[in-house]
C-alpha positions as CSV (number, residue, x, y, z in Angstrom):
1,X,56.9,-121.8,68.6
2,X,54.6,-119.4,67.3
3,X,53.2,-116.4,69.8
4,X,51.1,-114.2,67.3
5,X,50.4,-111.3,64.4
6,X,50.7,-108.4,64.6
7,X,48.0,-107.8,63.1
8,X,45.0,-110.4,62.9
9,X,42.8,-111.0,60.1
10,X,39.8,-112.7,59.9
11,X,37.0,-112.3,62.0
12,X,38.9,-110.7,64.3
13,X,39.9,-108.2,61.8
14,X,37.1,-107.2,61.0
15,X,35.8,-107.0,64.7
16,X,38.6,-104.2,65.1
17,X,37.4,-102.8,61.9
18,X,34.2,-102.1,63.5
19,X,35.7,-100.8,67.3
20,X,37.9,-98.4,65.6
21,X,34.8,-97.4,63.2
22,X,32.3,-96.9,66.6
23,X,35.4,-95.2,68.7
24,X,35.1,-92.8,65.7
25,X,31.6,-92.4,66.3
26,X,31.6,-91.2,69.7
27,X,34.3,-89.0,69.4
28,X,32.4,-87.1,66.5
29,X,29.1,-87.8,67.8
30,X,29.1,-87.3,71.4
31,X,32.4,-85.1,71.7
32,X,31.9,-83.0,68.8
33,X,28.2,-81.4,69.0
34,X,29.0,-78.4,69.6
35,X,32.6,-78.3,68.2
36,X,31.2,-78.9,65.3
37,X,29.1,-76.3,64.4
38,X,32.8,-74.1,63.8
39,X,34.9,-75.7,61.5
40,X,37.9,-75.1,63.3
41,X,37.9,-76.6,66.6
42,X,36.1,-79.3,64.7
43,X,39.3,-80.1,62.8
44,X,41.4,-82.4,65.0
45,X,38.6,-83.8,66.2
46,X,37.9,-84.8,62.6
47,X,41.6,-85.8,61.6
48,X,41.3,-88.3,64.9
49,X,38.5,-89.7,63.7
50,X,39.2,-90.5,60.0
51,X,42.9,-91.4,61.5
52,X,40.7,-94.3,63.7
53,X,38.7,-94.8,60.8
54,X,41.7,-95.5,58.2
55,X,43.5,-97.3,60.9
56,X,46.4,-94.8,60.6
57,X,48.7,-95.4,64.0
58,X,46.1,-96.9,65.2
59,X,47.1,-97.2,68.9
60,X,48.5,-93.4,68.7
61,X,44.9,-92.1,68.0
62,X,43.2,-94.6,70.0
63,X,44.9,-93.4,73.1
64,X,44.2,-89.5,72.3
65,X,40.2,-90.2,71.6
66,X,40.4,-92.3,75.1
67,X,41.8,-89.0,77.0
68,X,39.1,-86.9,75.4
69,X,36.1,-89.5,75.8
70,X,37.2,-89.6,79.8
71,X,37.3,-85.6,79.5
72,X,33.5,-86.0,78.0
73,X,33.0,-88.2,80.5
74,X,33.8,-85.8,83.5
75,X,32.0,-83.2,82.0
76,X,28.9,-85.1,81.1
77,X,26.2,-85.8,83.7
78,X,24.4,-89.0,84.7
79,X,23.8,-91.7,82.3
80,X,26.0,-90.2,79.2
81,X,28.9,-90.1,81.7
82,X,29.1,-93.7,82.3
83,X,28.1,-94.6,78.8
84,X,31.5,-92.3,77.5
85,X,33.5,-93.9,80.5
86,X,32.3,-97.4,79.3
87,X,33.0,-96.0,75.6
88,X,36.3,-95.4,76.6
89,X,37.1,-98.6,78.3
90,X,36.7,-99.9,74.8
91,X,38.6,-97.3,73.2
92,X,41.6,-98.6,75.6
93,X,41.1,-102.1,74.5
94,X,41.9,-100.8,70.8
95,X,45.1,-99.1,72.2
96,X,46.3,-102.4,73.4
97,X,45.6,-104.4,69.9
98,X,46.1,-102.3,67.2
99,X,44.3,-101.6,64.1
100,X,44.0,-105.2,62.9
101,X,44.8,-106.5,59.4
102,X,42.1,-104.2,57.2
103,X,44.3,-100.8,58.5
104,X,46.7,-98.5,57.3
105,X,49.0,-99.9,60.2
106,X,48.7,-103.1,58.5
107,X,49.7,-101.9,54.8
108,X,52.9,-99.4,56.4
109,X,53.9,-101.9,58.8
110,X,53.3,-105.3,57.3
111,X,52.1,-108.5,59.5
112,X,54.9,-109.7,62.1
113,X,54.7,-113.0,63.1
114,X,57.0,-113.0,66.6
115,X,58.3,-117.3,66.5
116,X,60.9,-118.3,69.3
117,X,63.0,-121.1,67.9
118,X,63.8,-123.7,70.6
């Protein structure tokens, strides 16, 4: 009986592709204004990013830019608050399925296929 990858291709793939790709985007965009005018507190804000971006432990990063979007979030007022909340409701769906098949995660970790034999 087969359950699943590990890491989907596909469509799908590429549908994570672009959620890891737009989680990086907040975080540098909306996060990173001001942090990024000094290039040291920009810094692990940056290596977060490209780590989303790449797809580099994938679920690792994800849940550290979902902290920090719901820290934005607090600090933000009106609208951009619940749009970084929202943000990081998506940000947590990435955190619970990985990087997808066009990720670093996918080339270190090779695709698992989980089969119960009856």
């Amino acid at each position: 009986m087969f359950l699943g990858a590990m890491f989907p291709g596909g469509l799908i793939g590429v549908t994570l592709l672009i959620g890891r790709l737009a989680a990086a985007a907040v975080l540098v965009f909306a996060l990173g204004g001001p942090a990024l005018e000094s290039p040291w507190p920009a810094l692990p804000l940056l290596f977060l990013a490209a780590a989303l971006t790449a797809g580099l432990l994938t679920r690792f990063a994800a849940a550290a830019c979902a902290v920090l979007v719901m820290f934005g979030a607090a600090k933000a007022d009106g609208t951009l608050s619940a749009v970084l909340a929202l943000n990081a409701l998506h940000i947590v769906g990435l955190v619970l399925t990985g990087g997808g098949a066009y990720s670093l995660d996918a080339r270190l970790f090779g695709r698992r296929v989980i089969r119960l034999d009856d």
